[in-house]
C-alpha positions as CSV (number, residue, x, y, z in Angstrom):
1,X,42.9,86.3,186.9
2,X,45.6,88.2,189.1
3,X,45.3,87.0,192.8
4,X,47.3,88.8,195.7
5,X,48.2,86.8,198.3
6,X,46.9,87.8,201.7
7,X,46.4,91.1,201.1
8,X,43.5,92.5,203.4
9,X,42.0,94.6,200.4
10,X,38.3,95.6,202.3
11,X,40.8,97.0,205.2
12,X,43.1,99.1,202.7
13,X,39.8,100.3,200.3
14,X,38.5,101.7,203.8
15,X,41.6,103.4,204.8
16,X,41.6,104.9,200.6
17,X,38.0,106.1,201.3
18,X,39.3,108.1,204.6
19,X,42.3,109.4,202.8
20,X,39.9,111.4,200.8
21,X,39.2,113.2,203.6
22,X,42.7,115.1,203.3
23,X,44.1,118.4,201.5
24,X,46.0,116.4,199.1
25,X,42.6,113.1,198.3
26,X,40.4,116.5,198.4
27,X,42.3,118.0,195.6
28,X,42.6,115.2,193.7
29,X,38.8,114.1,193.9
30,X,38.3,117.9,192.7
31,X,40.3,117.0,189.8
32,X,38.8,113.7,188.5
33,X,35.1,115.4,189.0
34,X,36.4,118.7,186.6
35,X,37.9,115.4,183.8
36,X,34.5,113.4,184.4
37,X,32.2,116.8,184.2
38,X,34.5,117.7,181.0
39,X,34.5,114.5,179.3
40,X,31.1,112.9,179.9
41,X,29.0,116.3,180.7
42,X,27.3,115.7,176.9
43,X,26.6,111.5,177.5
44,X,22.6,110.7,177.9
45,X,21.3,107.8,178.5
46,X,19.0,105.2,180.8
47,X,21.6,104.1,183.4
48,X,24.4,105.3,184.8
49,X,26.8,103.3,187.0
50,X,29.9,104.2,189.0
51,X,32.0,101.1,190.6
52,X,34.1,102.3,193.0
53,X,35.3,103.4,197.0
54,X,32.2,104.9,198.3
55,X,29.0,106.3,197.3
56,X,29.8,109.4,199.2
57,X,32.4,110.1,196.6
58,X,30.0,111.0,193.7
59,X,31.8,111.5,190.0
60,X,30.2,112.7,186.3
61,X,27.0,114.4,188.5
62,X,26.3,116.6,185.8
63,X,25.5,113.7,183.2
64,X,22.0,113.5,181.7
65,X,20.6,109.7,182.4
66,X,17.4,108.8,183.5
67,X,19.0,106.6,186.4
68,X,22.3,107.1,188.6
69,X,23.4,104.0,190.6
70,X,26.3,103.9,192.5
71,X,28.0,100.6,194.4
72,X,29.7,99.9,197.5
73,X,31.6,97.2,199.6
74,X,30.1,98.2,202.5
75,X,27.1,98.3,204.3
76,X,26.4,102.3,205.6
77,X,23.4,102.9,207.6
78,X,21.1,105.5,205.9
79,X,21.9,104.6,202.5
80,X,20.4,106.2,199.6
81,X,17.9,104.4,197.3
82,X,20.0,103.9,194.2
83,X,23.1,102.4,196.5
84,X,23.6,99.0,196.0
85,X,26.1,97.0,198.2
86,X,28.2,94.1,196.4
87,X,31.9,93.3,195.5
88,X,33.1,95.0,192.5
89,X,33.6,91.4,190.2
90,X,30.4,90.2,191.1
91,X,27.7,92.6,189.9
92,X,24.3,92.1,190.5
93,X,23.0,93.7,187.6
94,X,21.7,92.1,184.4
95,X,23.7,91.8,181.2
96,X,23.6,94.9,178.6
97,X,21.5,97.0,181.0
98,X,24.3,100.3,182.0
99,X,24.8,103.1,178.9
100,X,28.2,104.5,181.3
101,X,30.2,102.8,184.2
102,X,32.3,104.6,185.5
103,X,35.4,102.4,187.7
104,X,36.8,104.8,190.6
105,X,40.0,103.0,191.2
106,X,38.8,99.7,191.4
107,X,40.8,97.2,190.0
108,X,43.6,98.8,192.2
109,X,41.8,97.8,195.2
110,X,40.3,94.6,194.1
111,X,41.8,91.2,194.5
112,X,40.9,90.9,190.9
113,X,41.1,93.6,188.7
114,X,40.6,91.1,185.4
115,X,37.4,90.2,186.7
116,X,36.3,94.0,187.4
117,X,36.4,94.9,183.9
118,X,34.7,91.6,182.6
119,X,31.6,92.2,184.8
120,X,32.0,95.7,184.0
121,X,32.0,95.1,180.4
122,X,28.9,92.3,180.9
123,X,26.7,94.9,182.4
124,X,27.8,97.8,179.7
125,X,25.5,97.8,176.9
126,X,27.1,97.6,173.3
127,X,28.2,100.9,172.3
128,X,28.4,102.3,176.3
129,X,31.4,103.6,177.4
130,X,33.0,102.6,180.4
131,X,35.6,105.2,182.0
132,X,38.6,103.7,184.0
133,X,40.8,105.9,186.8
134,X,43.4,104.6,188.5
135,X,47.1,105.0,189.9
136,X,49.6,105.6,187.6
137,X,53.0,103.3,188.3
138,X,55.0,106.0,185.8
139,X,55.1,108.7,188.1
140,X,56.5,110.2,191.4
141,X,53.5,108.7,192.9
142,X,54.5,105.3,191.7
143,X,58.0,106.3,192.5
144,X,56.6,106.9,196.3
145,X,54.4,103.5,196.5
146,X,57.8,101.7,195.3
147,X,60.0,103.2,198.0
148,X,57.8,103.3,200.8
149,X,56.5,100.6,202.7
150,X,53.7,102.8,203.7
151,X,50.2,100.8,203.0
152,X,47.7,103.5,203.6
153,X,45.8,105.9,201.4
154,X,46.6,105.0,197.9
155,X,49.6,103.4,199.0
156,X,48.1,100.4,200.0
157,X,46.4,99.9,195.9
158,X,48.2,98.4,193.3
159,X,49.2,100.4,190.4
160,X,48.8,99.3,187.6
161,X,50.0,100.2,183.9
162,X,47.9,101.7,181.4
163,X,48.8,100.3,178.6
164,X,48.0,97.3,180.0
165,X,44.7,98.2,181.5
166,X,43.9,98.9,177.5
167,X,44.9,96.1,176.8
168,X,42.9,94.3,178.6
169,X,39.6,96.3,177.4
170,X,40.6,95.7,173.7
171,X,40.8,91.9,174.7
172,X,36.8,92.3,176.0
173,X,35.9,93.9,173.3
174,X,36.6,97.7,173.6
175,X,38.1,100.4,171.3
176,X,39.4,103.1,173.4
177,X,38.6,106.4,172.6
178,X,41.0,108.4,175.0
179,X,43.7,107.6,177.2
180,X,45.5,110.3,179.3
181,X,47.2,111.0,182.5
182,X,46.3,113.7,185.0
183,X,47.6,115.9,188.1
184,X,51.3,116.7,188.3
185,X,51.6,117.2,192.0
186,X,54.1,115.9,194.0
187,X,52.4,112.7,196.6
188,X,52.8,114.5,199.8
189,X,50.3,117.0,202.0
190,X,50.5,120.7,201.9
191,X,48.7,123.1,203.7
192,X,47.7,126.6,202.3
193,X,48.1,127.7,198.5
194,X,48.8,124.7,196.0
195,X,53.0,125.6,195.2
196,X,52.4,123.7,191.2
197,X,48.8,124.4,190.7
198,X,50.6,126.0,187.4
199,X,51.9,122.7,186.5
200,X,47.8,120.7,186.8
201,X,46.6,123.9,184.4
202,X,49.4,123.6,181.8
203,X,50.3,119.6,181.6
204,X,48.0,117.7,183.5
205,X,46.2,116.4,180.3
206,X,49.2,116.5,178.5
207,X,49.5,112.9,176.4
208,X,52.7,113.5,175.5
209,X,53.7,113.8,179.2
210,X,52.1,110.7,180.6
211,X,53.3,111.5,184.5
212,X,50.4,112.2,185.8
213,X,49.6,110.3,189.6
214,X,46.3,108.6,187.6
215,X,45.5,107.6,184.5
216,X,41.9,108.4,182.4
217,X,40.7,105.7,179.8
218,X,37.6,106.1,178.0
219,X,36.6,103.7,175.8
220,X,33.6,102.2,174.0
221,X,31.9,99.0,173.9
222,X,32.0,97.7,170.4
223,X,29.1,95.0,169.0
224,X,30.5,94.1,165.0
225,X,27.7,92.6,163.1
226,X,27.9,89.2,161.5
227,X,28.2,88.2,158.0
228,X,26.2,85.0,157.1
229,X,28.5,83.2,155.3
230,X,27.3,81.7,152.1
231,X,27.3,78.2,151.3
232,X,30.4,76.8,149.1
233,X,29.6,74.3,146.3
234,X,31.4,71.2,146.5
235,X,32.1,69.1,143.7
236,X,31.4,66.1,144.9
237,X,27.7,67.6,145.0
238,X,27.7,68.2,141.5
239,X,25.5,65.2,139.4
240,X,27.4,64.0,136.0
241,X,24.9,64.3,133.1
242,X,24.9,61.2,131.2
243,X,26.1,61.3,127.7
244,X,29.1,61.2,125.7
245,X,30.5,64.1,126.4
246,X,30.2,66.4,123.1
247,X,27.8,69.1,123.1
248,X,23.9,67.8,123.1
249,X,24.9,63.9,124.0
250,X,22.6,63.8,126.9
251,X,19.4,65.1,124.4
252,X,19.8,62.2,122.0
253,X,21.6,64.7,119.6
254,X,24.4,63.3,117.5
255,X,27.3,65.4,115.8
256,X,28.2,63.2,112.7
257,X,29.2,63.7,109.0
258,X,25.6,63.4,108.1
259,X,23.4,64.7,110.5
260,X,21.7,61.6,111.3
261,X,21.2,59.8,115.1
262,X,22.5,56.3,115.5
263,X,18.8,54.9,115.6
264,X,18.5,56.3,112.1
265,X,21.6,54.6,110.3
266,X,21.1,51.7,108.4
């Protein structure tokens, strides 16, 4: 389990959730909604859950499950129904009971990100999928969050690599079924037309360009079946027949010259 210090993470999510509010969170949001819609658009199900900054910040909408719940830190007043306030690594859901969770950049705002994705994973049924979005350090966002000491927006998260964010699902369990970054912008706000929209159209979900400012992991929740083992034969459980050890011995039979039994020789 990672720990961080002193950090004031519930301060830092809140200033994330407001960053949203700008040109540059706006555009990104549009983009993570068009990779969700894309990606998960043909997913059915019972339950749906999404972990992460705020239930006003809805992803994979178009999605066919019976039941949509969304999480939050927070207490807001006026709350929707299916709204349910707790901290990301404690979950108060049963186990097995979501077909898709969905994690909004939560372990990069949690104190600990390990124990996100175990009680994500607990609550995932086997065979759900659990989608993971989050900062990626291998980019000229990372680049930015390393040489600024600027802790607001998505500055103040941790990023975190994605290889060893799949890593950590294979260790739960998971097989991940794609793993890619997205939106090659540069981390700074612009006003009026988007200068390298050209560049999100032509390499933003390209895997061989992994420079994206966050990362997408899909993966699956695996359940192997067991095979009963069968039982080994030992051989001190094997009984010696008594007998002298030529064929027949132990049925009173006698191989001799003659082809009489010892009881009948005179």
């Amino acid at each position: 389990m990672v720990r961080s210090g002193n950090i004031d993470y519930p301060a830092r999510h809140e200033n994330f959730e407001r960053w949203f509010q700008s040109p540059l969170g706006r555009a990104l949001l549009a983009d993570q909604r068009r990779f969700c819609d894309y990606e998960l658009g043909s997913l059915i199900g019972a339950r749906q859950l999404q972990i992460g900054v705020s239930h006003r910040l809805p992803l994979a909408t178009g999605t066919d499950f019976a039941q949509k719940i969304m999480t939050t830190p927070r207490w807001f007043p006026h709350m929707p129904e299916d709204v349910a306030v707790c901290d990301a690594d404690e979950l108060p859901f049963p186990s097995d009971s979501m077909d898709l969770v969905i994690l909004h950049h939560t372990p990069d705002f949690s104190p600990y990100p390990h124990q996100v994705l175990r009680e994500s994973a607990r609550v995932l049924r086997g065979e759900g999928t659990i989608v993971l979005l989050g900062f990626n350090p291998m980019s000229l966002w990372g680049l930015r969050k390393l040489m600024s000491r600027q802790q607001e927006g998505p500055w103040g998260g941790r990023f975190m690599l994605r290889r060893r964010m799949e890593d950590w699902l294979r260790l739960l369990g998971f097989s991940v079924d794609t793993s890619v970054t997205r939106f090659l912008r540069f981390p700074v706000q612009r006003s009026g037309r988007h200068t390298y929209r050209w560049i999100d159209t032509r390499l933003a979900g390209n895997r061989f360009l992994p420079l994206g400012a966050y990362y997408c992991i899909l993966a699956k929740k695996r359940v192997y079946g067991r095979i009963p083992r069968q039982p080994a034969w030992r051989k001190s459980k094997v009984i010696a027949m008594p007998g002298t050890g030529a064929v027949g011995a132990s049925r009173g039979c006698y191989r001799g010259t003659g082809g009489v039994s010892p009881e009948g020789q005179d």
